[in-house]
Legacy VTK file of the C-alpha trace (Angstrom):
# vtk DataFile Version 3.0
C-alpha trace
ASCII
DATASET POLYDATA
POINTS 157 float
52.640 48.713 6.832
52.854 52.041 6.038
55.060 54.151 8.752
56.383 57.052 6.720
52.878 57.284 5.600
51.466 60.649 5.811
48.767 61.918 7.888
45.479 62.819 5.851
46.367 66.042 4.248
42.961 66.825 3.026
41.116 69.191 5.245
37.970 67.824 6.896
35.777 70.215 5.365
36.609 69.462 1.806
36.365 65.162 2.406
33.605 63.921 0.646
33.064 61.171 3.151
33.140 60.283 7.198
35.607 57.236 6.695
38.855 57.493 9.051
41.558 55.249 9.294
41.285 54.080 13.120
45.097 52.396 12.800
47.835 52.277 11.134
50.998 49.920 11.598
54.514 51.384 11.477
56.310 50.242 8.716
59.815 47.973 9.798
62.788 49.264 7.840
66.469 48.319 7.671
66.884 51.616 5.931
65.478 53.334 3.171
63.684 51.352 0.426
64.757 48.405 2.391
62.092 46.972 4.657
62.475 43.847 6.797
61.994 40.481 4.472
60.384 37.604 5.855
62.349 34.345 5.091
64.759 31.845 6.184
67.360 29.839 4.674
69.181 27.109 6.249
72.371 26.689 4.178
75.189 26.371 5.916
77.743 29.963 5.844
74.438 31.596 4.584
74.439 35.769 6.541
71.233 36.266 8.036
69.558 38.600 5.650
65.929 37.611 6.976
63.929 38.579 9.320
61.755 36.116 11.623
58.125 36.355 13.258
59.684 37.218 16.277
61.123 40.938 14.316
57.577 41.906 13.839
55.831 44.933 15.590
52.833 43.991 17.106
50.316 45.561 18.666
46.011 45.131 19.643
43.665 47.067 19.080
39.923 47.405 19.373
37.744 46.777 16.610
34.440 47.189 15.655
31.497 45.701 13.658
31.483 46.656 10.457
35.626 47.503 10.447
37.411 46.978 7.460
40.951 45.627 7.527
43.601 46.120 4.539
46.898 44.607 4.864
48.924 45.205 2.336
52.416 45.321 0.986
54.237 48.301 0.175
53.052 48.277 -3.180
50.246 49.855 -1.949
51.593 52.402 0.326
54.221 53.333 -2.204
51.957 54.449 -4.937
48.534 55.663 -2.925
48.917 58.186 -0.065
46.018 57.907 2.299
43.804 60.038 1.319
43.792 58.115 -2.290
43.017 54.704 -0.693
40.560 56.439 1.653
39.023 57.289 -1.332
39.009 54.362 -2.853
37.204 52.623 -0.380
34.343 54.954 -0.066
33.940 55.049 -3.710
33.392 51.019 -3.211
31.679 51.503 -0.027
28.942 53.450 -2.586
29.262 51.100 -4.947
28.094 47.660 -3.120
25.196 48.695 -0.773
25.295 45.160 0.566
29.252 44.364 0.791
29.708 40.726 0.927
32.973 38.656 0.679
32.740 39.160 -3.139
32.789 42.585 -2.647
35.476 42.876 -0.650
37.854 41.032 -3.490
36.616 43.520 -5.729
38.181 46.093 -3.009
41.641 44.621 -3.451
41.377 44.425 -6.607
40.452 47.938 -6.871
43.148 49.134 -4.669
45.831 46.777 -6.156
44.898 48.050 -9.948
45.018 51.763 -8.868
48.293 51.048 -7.018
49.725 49.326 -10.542
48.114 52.425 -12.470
49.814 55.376 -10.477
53.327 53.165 -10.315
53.583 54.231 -14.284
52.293 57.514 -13.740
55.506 59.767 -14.401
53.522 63.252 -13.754
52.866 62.812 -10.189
55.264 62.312 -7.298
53.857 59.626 -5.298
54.440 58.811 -1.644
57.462 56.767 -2.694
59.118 60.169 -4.656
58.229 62.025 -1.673
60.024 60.364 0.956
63.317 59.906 -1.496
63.450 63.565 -2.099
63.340 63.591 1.513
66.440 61.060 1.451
68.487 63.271 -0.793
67.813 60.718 -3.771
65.897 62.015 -7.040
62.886 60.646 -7.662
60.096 61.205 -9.784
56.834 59.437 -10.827
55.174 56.220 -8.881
56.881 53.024 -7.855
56.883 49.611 -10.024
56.816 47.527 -7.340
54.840 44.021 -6.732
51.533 44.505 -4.935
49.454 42.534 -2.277
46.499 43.754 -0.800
44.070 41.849 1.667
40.681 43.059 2.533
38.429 41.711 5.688
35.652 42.653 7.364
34.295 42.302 11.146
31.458 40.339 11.471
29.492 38.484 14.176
30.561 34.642 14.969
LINES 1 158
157 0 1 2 3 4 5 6 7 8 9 10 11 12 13 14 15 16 17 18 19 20 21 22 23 24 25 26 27 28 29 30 31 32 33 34 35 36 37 38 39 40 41 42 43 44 45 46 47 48 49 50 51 52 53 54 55 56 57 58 59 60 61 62 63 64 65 66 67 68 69 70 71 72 73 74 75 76 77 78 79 80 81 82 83 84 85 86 87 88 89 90 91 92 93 94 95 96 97 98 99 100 101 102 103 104 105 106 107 108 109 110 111 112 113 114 115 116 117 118 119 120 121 122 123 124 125 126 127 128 129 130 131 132 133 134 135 136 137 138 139 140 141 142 143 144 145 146 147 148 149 150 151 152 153 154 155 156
């Protein structure tokens, strides 16, 4: 989930690949830096501070052969804008001629590591520092921040 994600800010004619990002889910916030949590407790006087299945956006869309999903937390989207995990991808796409479900691990993998590598960078403001500067709150650097990231492909049955 990535809704205060950017569009692709690099200009067509300077990508170095054809990859485009065909969706991309709107991320579910209570507020700033505070996105819906999944959970439930059942102690008794306990405020509702989860959300439930039935909170979540959903939507269909078409897919395609050959599609790759990623789902992944914010500990992506925090730290990679997506240009940087469009690059990412086509740098493993060119890697692994023949991806497989191996290959795909070693795509979250690759996405989670660069995600935990530009959370320490102080130099650059990533998407994160962007969109608190944009929230009046000073911010500098990448995000510490837990990261999931699932890959999948679309194959034939």
């Amino acid at each position: 989930q990535a809704g205060y994600m950017r569009e692709r800010q690099l200009p067509r004619h300077l990508r170095n690949n054809d990859l485009k990002i065909a969706y991309l889910s709107q991320q579910q916030l209570r507020s700033f830096n505070l996105p819906f949590q999944l959970g439930f407790s059942d102690l008794p006087d306990t405020p509702r501070s989860f959300e439930s299945p039935t909170d979540a956006d959903t939507a269909s869309i078409p897919i395609m052969i050959g599609d790759l999903i990623i789902m992944a937390t914010d500990g992506l989207y925090d730290n990679l804008d997506l240009d940087e995990i469009v690059q990412e991808v086509s740098a493993w796409e060119h890697s692994h001629h023949n991806p497989n479900s191996d290959s795909l691990q070693t795509l979250a993998v690759r996405l989670v590591r660069k995600a935990r590598e530009l959370s320490l960078d102080k130099q650059r403001d990533s998407p994160f520092a962007i969109l608190a500067k944009e929230n009046d709150i000073m911010w500098g650097g990448g995000m510490p921040d837990d990261t999931t990231v699932v890959v999948a492909r679309v194959v034939t049955a």
